[in-house]
Residue, then its C-alpha position, 0 to 999 in steps of 0.5 A: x645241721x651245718x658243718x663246720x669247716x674249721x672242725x671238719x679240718x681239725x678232726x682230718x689233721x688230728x688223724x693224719x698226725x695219729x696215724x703218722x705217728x702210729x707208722x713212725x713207731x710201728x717203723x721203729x719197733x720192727x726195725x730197731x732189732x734189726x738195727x742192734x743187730x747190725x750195730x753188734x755185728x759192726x762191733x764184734x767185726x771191729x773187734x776181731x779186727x784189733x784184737x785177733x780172735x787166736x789172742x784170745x779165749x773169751x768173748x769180749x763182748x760179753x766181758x764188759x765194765x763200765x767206766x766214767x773218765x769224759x776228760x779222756x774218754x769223751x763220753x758220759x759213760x764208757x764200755x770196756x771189752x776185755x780180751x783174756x786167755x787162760x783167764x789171763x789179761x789180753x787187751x781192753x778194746x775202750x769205746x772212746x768217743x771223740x767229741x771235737x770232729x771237724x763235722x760231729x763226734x766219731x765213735x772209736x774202738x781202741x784196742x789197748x794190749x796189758x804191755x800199754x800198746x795199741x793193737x788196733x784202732x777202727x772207726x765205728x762211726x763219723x760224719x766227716x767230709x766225704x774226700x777229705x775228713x773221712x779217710x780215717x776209716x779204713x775203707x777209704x785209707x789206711x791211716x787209723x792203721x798206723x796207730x798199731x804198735x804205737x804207746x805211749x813210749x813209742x812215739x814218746x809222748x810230746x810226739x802225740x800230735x799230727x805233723x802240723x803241729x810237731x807231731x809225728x802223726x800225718x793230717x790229710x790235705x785240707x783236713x787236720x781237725x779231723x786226725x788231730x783229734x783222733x790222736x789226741x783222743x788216742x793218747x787220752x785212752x792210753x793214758x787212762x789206761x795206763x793210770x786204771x792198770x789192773x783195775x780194768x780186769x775187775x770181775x765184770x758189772x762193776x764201774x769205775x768212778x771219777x772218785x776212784x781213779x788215781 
């Protein structure tokens, strides 16, 4: 019998492919545990960074709504920690997304005190610019630290903006895109905050709607 060139090559692509597809998800099933797990771990550390762990009692982590606002929390769909004490509201570390990074989006940790002030802001994750856009973590400056302390009063509010344009927040040098949408993506948590109140501190599993803001 004849062999068939085209045929013989078409079986060997069809298992080359089927075998790299069978690599690609048997990579992913042993490794996306592991990545979740990492993930985690980066989040519970980030926490305890902006929410002191003798602040509080519970595990924010595990105390945690669902909220939909993308105008000032960027995301479709937004994770709300709650720290408490005594059963007493803390502070609400809010998972803000930053959708206009000079490079791609940057997941933030905004940590948010009952009075309205920051206690803390980090980084999860960005793709800035290595030397210049990524000084927002903290590895590389101190600048994400000087949001603690601030609210929406303090500085007033018309002062939310980085140097360049009014503010009283530093850019970097050959990068203002950057810090200036991390503060304006700041505010916008604080200002959710401020208009969501109490209602943040709902026995957990609910979600706030659009409908149901103020």
């Amino acid at each position: 019998m004849t062999k068939n060139p085209a045929l013989i090559s078409g079986l060997l692509l069809g298992l080359f492919a089927l075998v790299g597809t069978s690599l690609v998800a048997y990579t992913h099933t042993r490794t996306k545990d592991r990545i979740a797990a990492n993930e985690r771990a980066a989040l519970l550390k980030n926490m305890a960074a902006i929410v002191p762990a003798e602040s509080i009692d519970n595990d924010p982590s595990s105390d945690v709504i669902f909220v939909r606002d993308p105008e000032r929390l960027g995301g479709e769909t937004t994770s709300v920690y709650r720290g408490r004490k005594d059963g007493e509201p803390v502070a609400v570390i809010i998972d803000t997304l930053v959708p206009d990074g000079y490079a791609g989006p940057i997941k933030l940790l905004v940590a948010v005190e009952v009075d309205g002030t920051l206690s803390g802001v980090r980084v999860l994750s960005h793709k800035e610019t290595p030397g210049l856009g990524d000084k927002i973590d903290e590895e590389k400056s101190d600048w994400v630290t000087k949001f603690t302390g601030k609210s929406l009063t303090n500085p007033k509010l018309d002062d939310w903006r980085v140097k360049r344009d009014g503010g009283v927040f530093d850019q970097f040098t050959g990068a203002t895109i950057t810090p200036r949408s991390i503060v304006k993506a700041v505010k916008n948590t604080l200002l959710f905050v401020q208009e969501q109140g109490d209602r943040l501190y709902a026995p957990a599993k609910t979600e706030l709607t659009e409908a149901q803001q103020p």
